[in-house]
OpenMM code with the backbone's topology and positions (N, CA, C; nanometers):
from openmm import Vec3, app, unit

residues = "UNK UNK UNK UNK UNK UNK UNK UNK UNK UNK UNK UNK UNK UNK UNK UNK UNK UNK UNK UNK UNK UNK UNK UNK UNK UNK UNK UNK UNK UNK UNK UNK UNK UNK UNK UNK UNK UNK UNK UNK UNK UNK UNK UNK UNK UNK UNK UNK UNK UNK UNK UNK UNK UNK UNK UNK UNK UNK UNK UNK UNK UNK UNK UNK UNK UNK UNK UNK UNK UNK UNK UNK UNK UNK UNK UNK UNK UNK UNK UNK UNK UNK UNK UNK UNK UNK".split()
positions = [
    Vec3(0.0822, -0.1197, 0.0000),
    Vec3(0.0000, 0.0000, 0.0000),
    Vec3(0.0863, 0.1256, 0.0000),
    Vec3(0.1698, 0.1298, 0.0960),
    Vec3(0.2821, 0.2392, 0.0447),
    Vec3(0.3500, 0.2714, -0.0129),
    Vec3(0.3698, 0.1706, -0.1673),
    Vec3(0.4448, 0.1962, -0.2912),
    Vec3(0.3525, 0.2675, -0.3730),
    Vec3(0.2477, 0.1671, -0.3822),
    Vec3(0.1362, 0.2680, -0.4280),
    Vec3(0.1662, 0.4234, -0.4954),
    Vec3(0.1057, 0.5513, -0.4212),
    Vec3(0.1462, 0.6446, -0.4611),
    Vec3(0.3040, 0.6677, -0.5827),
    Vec3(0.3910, 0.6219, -0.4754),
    Vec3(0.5057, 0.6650, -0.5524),
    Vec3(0.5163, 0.6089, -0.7255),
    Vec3(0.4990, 0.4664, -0.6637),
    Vec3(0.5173, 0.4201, -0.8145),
    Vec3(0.4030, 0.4479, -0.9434),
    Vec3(0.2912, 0.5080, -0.8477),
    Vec3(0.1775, 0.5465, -0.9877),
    Vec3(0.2368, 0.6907, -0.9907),
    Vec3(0.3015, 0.7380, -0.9404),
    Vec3(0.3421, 0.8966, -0.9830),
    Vec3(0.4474, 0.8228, -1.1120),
    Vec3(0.5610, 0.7170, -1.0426),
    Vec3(0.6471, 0.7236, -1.1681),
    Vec3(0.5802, 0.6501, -1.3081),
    Vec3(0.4977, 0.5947, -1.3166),
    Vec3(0.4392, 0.5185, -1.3983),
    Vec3(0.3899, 0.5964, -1.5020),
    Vec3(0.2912, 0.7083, -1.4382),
    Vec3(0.1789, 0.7768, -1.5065),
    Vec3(0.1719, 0.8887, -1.4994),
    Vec3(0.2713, 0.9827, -1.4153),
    Vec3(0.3344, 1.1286, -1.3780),
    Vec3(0.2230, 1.1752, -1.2912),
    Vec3(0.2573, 1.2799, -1.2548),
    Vec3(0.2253, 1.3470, -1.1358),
    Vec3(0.0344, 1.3971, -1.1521),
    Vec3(0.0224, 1.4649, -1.2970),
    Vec3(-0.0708, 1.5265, -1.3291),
    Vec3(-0.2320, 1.4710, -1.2456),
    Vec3(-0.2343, 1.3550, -1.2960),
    Vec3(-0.3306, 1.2780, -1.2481),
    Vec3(-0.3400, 1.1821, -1.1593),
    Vec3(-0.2376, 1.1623, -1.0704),
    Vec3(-0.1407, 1.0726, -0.9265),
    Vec3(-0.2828, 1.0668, -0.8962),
    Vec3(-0.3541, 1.1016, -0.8093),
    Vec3(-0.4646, 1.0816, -0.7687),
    Vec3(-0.5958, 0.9924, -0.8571),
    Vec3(-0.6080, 1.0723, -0.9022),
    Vec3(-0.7299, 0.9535, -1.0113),
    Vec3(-0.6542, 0.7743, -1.0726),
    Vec3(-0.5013, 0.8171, -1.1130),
    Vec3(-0.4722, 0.7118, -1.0920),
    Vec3(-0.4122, 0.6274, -0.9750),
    Vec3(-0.4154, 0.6551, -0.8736),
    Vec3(-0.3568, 0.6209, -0.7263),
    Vec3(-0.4775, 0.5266, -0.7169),
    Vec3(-0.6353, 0.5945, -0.7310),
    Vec3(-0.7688, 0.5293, -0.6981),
    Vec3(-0.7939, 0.3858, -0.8186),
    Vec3(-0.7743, 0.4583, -0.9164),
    Vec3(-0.8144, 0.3265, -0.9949),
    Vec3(-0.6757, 0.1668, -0.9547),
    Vec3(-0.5811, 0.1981, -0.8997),
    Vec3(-0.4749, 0.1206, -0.8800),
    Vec3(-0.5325, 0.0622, -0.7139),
    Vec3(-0.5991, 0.1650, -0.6286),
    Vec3(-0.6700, 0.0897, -0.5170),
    Vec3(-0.7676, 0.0015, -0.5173),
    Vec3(-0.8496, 0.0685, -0.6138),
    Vec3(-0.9598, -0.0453, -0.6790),
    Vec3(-0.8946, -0.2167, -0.6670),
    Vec3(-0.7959, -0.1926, -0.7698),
    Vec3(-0.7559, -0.3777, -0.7834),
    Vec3(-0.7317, -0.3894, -0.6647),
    Vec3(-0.6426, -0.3457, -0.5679),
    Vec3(-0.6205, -0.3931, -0.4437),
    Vec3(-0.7388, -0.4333, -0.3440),
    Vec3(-0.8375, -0.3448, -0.3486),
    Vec3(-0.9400, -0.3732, -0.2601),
    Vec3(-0.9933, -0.4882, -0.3379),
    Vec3(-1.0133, -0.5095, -0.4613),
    Vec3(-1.0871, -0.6462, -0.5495),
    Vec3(-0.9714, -0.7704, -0.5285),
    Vec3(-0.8458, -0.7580, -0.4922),
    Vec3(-0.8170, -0.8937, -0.3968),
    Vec3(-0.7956, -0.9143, -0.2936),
    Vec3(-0.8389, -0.8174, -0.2034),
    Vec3(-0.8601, -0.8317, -0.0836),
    Vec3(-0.9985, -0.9132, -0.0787),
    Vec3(-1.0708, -0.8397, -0.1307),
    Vec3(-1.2391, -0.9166, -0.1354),
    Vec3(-1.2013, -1.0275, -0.1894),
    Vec3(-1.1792, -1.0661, -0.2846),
    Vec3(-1.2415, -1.2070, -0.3795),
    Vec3(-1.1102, -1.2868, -0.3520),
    Vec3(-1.0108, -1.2581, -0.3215),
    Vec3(-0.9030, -1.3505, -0.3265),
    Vec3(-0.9175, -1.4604, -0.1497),
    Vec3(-0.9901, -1.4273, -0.0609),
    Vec3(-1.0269, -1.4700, 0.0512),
    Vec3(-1.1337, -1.5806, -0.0002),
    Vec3(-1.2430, -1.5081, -0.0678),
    Vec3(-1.3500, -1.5687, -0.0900),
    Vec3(-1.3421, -1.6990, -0.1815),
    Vec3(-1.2794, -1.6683, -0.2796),
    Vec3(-1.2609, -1.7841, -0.3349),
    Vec3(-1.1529, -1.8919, -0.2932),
    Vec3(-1.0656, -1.8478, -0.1958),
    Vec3(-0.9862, -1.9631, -0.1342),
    Vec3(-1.0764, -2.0378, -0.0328),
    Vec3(-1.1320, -1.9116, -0.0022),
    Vec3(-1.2512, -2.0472, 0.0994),
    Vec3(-1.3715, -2.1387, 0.0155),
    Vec3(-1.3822, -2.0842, -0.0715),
    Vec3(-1.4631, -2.1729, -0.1399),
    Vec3(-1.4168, -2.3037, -0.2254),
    Vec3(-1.3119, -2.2468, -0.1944),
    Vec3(-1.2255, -2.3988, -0.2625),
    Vec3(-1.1674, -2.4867, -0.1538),
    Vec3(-1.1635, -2.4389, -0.0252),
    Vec3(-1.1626, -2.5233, 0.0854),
    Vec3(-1.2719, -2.5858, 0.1202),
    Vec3(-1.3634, -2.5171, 0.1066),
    Vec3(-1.4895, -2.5916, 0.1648),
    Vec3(-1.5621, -2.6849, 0.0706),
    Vec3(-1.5016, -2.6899, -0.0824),
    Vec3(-1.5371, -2.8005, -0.2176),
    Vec3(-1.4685, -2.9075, -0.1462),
    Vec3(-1.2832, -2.9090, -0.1853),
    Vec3(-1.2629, -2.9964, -0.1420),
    Vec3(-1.1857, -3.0523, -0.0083),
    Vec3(-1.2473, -2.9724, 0.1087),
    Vec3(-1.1896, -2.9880, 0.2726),
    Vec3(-1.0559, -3.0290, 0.3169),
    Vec3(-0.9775, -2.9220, 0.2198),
    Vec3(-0.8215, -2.9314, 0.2319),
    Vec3(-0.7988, -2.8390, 0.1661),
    Vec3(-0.6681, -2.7839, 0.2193),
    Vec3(-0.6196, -2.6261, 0.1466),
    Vec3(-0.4979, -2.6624, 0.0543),
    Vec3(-0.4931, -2.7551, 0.0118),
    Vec3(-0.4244, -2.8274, -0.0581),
    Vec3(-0.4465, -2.7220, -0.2499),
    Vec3(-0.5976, -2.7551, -0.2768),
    Vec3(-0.6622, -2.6675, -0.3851),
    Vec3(-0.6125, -2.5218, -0.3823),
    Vec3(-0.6477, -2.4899, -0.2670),
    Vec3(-0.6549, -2.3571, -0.2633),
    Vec3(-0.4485, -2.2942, -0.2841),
    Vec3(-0.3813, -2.3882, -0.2069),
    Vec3(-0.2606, -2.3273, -0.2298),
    Vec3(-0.1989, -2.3330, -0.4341),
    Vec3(-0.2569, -2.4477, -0.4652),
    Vec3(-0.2472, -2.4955, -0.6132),
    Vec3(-0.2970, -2.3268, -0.6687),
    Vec3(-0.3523, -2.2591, -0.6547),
    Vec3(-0.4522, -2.1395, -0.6905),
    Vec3(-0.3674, -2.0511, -0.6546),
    Vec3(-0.3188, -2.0496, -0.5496),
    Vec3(-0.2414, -1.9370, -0.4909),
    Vec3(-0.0923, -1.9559, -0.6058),
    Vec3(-0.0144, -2.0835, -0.5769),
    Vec3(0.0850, -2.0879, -0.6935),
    Vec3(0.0603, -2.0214, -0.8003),
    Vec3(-0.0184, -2.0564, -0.8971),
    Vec3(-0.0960, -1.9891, -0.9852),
    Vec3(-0.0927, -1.8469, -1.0166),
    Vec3(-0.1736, -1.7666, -0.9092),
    Vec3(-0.1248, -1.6420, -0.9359),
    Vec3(0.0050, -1.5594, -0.8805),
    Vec3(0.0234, -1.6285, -0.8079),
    Vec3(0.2246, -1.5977, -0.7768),
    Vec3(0.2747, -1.5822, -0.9374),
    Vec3(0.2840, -1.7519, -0.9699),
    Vec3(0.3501, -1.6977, -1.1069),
    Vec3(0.3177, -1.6308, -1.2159),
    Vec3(0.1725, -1.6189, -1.1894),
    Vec3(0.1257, -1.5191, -1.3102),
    Vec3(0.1416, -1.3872, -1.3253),
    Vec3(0.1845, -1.3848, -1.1435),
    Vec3(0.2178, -1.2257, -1.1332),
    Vec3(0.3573, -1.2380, -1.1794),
    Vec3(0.4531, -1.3080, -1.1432),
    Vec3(0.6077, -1.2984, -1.1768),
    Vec3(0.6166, -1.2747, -1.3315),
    Vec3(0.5712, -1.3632, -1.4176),
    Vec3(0.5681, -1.3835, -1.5218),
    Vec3(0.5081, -1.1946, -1.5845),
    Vec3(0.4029, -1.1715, -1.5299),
    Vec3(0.3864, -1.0319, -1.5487),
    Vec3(0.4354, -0.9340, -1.5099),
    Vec3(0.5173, -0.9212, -1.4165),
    Vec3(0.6293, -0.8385, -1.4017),
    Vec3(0.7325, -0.8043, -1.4970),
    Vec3(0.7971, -0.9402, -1.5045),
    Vec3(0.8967, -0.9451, -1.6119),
    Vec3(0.8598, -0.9168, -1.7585),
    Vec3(0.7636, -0.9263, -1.7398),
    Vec3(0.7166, -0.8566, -1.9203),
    Vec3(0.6993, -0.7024, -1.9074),
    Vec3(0.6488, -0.6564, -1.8159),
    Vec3(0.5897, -0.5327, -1.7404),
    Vec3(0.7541, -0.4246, -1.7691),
    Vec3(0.8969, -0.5532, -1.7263),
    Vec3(1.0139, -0.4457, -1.6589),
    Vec3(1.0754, -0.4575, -1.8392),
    Vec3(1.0307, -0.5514, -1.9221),
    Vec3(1.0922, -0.5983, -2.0626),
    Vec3(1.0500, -0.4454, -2.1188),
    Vec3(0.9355, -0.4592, -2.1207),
    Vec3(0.8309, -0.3314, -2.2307),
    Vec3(0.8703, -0.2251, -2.1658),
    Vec3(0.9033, -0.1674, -2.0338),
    Vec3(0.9631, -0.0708, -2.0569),
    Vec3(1.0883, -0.0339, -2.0803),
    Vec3(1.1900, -0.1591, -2.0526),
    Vec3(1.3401, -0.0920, -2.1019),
    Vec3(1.3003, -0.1006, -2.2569),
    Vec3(1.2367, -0.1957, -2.3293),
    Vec3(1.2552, -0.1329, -2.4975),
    Vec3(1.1748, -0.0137, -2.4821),
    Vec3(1.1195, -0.0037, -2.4192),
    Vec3(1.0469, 0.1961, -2.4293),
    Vec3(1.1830, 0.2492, -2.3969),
    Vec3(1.2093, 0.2666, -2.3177),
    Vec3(1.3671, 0.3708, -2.2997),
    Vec3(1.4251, 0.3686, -2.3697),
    Vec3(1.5187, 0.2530, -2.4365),
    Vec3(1.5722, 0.2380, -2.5520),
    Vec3(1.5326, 0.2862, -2.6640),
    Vec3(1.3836, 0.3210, -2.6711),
    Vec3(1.3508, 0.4129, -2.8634),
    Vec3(1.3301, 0.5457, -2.8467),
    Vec3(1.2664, 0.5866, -2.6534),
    Vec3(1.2826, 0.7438, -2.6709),
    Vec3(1.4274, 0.7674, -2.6506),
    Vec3(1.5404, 0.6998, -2.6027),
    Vec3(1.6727, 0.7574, -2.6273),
    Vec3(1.7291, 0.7437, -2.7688),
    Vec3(1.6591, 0.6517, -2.8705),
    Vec3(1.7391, 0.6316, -2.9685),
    Vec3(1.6768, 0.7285, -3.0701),
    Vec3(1.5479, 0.7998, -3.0141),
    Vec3(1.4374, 0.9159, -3.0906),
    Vec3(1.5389, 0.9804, -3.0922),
    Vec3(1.5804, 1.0507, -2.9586),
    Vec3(1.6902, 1.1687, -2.9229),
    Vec3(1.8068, 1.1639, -2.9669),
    Vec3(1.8703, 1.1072, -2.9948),
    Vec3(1.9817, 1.1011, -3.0766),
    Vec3(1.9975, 1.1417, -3.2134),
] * unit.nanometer
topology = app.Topology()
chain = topology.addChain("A")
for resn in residues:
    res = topology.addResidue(resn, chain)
    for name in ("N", "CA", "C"):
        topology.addAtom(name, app.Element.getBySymbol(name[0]), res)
């Protein structure tokens, strides 16, 4: 929650930090809600958290995997506005 701010300032600049600070809380509050809910509902299918950690793996790596594409796309962005400037 406390990167938040900073990193939607560096992301998306200062102008609109706020409107985008909120829409970036949004997702957070939507896995706070549903990411509980549906682990319990997959405990209580099959009465072991066994499922539910399989789910959790899942989006671990989906987030990793999206990071690294996330940190790819912007160094080739840096790389063409420096190679614009030149």
């Amino acid at each position: 929650m406390g990167v938040f701010p900073g990193f939607t300032a560096d992301q998306f600049g200062n102008r609109y930090n706020s409107m985008n600070y909120g829409i970036m809380f949004i997702g957070f509050a939507l896995a706070g809600i549903l990411g509980p809910t549906i682990l319990n509902r997959i405990y209580q299918a099959e009465d072991s958290y066994q499922g539910a950690f399989y789910v959790c793996l899942g989006l671990i790596l989906t987030g990793l995997v999206l990071t690294i594409l996330y940190r790819r796309v912007g160094k080739q962005e840096k790389k063409a506005v420096r190679h614009q400037t030149i």
